[in-house]
N, C-alpha and C positions, 0 to 999 in steps of 0.2 A: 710326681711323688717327691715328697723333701727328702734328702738324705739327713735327715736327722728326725729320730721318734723320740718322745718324750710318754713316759708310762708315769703318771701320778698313782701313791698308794699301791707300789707294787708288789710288796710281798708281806703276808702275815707275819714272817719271822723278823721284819723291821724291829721291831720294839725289842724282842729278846737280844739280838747282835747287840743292839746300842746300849742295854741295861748292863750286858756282858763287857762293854768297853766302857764303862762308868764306874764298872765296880774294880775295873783293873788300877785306874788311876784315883778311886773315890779317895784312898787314904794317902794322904799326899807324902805318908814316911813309910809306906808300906816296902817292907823290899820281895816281895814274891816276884816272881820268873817272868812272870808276865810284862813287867817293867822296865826289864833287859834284852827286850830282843826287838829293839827299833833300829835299822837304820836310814841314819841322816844324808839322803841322797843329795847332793851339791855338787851344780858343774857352774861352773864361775857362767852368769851372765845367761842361765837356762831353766838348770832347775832347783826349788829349793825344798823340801817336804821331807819327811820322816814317812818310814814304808816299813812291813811286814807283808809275808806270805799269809791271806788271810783263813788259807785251810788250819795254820800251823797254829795260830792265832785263839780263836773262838772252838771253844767246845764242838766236838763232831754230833752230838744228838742236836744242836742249832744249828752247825753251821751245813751240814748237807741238805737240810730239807731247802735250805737259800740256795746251793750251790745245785741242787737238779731240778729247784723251779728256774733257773735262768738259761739252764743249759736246755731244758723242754721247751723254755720258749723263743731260745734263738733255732733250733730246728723246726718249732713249727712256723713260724714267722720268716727267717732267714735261710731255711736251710743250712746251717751247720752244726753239723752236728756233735759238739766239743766249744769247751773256751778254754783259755791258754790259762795258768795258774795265777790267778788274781792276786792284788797284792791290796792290801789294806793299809792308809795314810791319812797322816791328820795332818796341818797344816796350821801354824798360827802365826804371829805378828811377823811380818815380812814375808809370809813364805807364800811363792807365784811357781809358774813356770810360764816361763816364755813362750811367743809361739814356735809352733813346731808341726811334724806331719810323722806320723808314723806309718812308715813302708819297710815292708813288707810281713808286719803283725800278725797279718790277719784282716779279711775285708769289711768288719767291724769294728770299733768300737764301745765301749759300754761304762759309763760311771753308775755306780746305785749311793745316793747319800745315805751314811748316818747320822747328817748334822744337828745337832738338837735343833728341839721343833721352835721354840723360841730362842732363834739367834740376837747376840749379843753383838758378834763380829760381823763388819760389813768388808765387800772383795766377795771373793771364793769363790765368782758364777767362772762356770766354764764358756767360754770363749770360743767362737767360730768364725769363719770367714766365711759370707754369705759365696754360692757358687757366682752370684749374679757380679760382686765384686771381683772375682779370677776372672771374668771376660768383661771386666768392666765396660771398653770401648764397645763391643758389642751392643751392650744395654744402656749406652749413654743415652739420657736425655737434656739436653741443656736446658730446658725450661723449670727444670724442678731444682731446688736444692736440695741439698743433704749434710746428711749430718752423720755422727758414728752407730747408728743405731740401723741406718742404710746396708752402711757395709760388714755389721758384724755381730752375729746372734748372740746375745747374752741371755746366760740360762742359771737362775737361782740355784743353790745345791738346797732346795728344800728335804726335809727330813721323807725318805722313804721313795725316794722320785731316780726312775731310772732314767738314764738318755744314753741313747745309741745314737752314732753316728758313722760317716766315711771318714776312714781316722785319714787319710789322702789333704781332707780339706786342712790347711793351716789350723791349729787352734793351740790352746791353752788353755792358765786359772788365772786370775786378775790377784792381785798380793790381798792379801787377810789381812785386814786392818782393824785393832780394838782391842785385844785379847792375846795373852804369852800363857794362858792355859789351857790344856788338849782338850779338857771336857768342856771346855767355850768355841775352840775350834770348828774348822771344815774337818769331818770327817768320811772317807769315800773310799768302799771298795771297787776296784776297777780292772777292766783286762783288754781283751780281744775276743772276739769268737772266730772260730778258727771249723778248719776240717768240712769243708762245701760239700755237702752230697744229696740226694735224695731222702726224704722222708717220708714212708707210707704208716700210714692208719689207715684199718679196714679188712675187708677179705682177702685182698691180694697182700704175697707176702713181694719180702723186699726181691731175694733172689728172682721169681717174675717179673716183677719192677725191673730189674737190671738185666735182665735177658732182653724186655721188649725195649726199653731206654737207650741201650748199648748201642744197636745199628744207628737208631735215631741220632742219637749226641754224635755220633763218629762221623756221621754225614754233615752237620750241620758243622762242625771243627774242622774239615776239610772248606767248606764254605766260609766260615767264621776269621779262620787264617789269613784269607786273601784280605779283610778286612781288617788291619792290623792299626788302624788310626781310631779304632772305639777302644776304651777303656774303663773297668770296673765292674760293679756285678748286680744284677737283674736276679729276683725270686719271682716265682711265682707255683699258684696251687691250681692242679686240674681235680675235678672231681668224675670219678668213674664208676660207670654203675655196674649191679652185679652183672651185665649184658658185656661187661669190655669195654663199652663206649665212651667216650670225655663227654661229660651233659654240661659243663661247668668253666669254665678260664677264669683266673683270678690276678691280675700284678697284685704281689706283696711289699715288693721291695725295688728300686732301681734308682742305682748312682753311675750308670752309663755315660761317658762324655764321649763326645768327636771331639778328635784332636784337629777335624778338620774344620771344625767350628760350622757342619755339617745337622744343622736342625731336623731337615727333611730326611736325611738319612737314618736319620737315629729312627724316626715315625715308621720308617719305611720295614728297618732290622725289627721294629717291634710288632708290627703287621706281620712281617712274614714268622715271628718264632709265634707265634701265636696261631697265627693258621697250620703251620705243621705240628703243634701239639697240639690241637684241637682235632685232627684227624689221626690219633694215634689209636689202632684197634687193641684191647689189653685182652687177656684172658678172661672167661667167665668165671665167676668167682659167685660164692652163695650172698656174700652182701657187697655194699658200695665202699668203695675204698676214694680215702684223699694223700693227694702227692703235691709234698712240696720240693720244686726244683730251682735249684742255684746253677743259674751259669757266670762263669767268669772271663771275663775279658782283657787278656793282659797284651 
């Protein structure tokens, strides 16, 4: 599984947010309020971009139906259940940010572009360092070449395209090149997802869920401790019928590394958490319920 998803065409509210940041800047003498509340985050040699709060930003009857489809689908997908206060930024002639890692955010990542759909400006893809390049030597092969396309994901900000990733991996935005106006700009709201817990849909409720989970997880984190050279975070969904039973295992999500550079280990942690939630008995319940669970590995 890649630590990094890419959702094309993500949200219906796409077009109202970016019609709603066109009309802020459409009148180029306009002075309403909206005009005034950027700022110009600059740290010599890091980062360069203009940012607002984007709850603060965009009208509430738009911007929530954006901000609880993202937040639904990093619980159903990710298990958590929350993202940290997104901030809305546009970007244009010169403005990058270097590489960088962000620790301790949040064990996601998340940009959603509003960039117009036909860019004028080229730069602006966000920028990864493939996992395979952090253990380079590991994955050396001398018979091949390479080139920068080897060692480092480059990801269009097309209009409407979400991308999650392990914000852990190095990355950045390559500088904007073309363009000194906002409405020709990179535009992107972005945060973290944050608050790891369980997710149920179905007949059982959560407090069940956490009654039968609780022994489970406490066991497995007494086991898990001794193993203090894995790190990051594993989802996944069981599906239980109204019998109690797990009929179902699903990995959703996993950016697990051995710090012991441990391949077989990691096979080994993910056979066993998989055989002990596959024999998890739940309560019986009138219909079938789905759980997604997030463990993390610090």
């Amino acid at each position: 599984m890649k630590p990094i998803i890419i959702k094309n065409k993500f949200s219906a509210q796409g077009p109202a947010l970016r019609k709603q940041f066109e009309n802020n800047f459409g009148v180029h003498k306009d002075i309403r309020n909206e005009r005034f509340v950027w700022d110009y985050w600059y740290v010599k040699n890091q980062y360069q971009f203009l940012r607002t709060p984007a709850y603060h930003y965009f009208s509430p009857a738009i911007y929530q139906k954006f901000h609880s489809q993202i937040v639904q689908w990093g619980r159903e997908v990710l298990g958590c259940h929350d993202v940290s206060p997104p901030w809305l930024s546009y970007y244009v002639e010169g403005m990058e940010q270097k590489m960088h890692s962000d620790v301790p955010h949040g064990p996601w990542a998340w940009v959603y572009s509003l960039s117009p759909q036909k860019r004028k400006f080229t730069g602006g893809d966000t920028f990864i360092l493939k996992p395979e390049t952090l253990n380079y030597w590991q994955n050396f092969v001398d018979e091949k070449d390479r080139e920068q396309s080897s060692y480092i994901e480059h990801i269009e900000p097309d209009f409407n395209k979400l991308i999650v990733f392990d914000p852990r991996l190095p990355h950045g935005v390559t500088p904007v090149k073309g363009t000194s106006d906002p409405l020709e700009g990179r535009v992107v709201i972005h945060g973290w997802f944050v608050e790891p817990r369980p997710y149920v849909v179905g007949g059982l409720s959560t407090s069940q869920v956490q009654k039968t989970l609780q022994p489970v997880l406490l066991e497995m984190s007494e086991i898990l401790n001794q193993l203090n050279h894995f790190h990051g975070t594993m989802s996944l969904r069981i599906v239980i019928s109204a019998k109690g039973e797990v009929t179902q295992f699903k990995w959703l999500t996993d950016t697990i590394v051995s710090l012991s550079h441990s391949e077989i280990e990691k096979k080994q942690l993910q056979k066993w958490i998989q055989s002990r939630f596959s024999n998890i008995q739940f309560q019986k319940t009138a219909t079938a319920s789905k759980i997604t669970v997030p463990l993390l590995f610090r």
